[in-house]
Kinemage of the C-alpha trace (Angstrom):
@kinemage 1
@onewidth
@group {chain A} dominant
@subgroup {mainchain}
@vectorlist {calphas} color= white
{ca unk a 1} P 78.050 84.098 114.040
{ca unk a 2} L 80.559 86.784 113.500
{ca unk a 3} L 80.835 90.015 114.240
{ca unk a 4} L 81.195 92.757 111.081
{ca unk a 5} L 82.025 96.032 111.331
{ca unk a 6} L 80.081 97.952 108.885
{ca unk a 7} L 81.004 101.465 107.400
{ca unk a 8} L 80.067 103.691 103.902
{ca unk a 9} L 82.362 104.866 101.688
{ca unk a 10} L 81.922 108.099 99.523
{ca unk a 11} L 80.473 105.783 96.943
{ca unk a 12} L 77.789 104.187 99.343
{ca unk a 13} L 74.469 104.531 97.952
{ca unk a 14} L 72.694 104.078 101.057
{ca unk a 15} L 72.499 105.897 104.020
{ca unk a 16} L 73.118 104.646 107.579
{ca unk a 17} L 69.062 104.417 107.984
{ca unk a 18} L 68.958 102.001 104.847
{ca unk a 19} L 71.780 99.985 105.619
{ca unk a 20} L 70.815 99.147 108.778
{ca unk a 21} L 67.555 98.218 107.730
{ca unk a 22} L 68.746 95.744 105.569
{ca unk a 23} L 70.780 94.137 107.838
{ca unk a 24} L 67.756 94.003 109.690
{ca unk a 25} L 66.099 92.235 107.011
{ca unk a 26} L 68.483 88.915 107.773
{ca unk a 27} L 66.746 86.712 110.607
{ca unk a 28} L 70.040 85.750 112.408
{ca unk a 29} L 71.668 89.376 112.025
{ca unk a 30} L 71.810 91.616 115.113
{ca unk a 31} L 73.211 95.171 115.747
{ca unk a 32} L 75.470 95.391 118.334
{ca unk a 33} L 76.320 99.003 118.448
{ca unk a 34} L 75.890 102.013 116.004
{ca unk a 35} L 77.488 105.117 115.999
{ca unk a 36} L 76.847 107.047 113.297
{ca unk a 37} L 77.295 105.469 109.876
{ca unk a 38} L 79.367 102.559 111.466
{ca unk a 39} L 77.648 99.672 112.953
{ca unk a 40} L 79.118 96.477 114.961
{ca unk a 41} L 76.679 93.394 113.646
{ca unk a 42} L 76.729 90.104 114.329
{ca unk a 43} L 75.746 88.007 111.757
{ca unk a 44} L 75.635 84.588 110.483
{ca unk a 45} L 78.984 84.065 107.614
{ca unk a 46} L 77.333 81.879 105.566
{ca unk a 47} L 74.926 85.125 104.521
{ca unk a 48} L 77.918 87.513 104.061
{ca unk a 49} L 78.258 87.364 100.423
{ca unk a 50} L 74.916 88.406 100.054
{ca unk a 51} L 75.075 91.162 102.458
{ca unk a 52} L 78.164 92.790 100.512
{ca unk a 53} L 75.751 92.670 97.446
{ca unk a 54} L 72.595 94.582 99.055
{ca unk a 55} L 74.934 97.285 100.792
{ca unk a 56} L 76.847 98.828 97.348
{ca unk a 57} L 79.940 101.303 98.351
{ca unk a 58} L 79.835 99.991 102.097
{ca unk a 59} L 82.887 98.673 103.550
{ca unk a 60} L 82.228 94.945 105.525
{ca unk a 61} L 84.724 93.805 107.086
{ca unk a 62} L 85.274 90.872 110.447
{ca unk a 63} L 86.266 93.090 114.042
{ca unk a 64} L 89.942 91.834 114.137
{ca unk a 65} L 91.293 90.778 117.718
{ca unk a 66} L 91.711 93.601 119.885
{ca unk a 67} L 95.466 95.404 120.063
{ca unk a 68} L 97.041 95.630 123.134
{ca unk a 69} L 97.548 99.203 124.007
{ca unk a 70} L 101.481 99.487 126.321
{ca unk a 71} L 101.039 101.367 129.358
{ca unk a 72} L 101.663 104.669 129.629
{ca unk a 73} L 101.721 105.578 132.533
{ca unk a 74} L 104.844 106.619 134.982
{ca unk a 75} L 105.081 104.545 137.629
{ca unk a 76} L 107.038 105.142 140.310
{ca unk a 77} L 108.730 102.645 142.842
{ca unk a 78} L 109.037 103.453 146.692
């Protein structure tokens, strides 16, 4: 399974409501997290060609690794 990160374009032809129900529609595929029009999905890769094809104008794309943010913060030595 990997996680997808799922998000329209201007030329999406479904709404967030429709898309998700179609991923819905895969037995292994589960929704992680929504906000808005952008869902985190797990799903199985060996389905992902066909989930590119029922989800026109939506951009699917792996979650990357996550970036290390530098600290910030000021600290000071006694």
């Amino acid at each position: 399974m990997r996680h997808l990160l799922l998000r329209p374009t201007r030329h999406a032809s479904l709404s967030a409501d429709e898309a998700e129900h179609i991923v819905r529609g895969f037995a292994a595929a589960r929704i992680l997290g929504r906000d808005g029009k952008t869902m985190l999905v797990d799903f199985d890769p060996c389905e992902l060609d066909a989930l590119r094809q029922r989800l026109p104008g939506w951009l699917v794309s792996e979650q990357g690794p996550a970036v290390p943010v530098p600290d910030s913060c000021l600290h000071i030595k006694p």
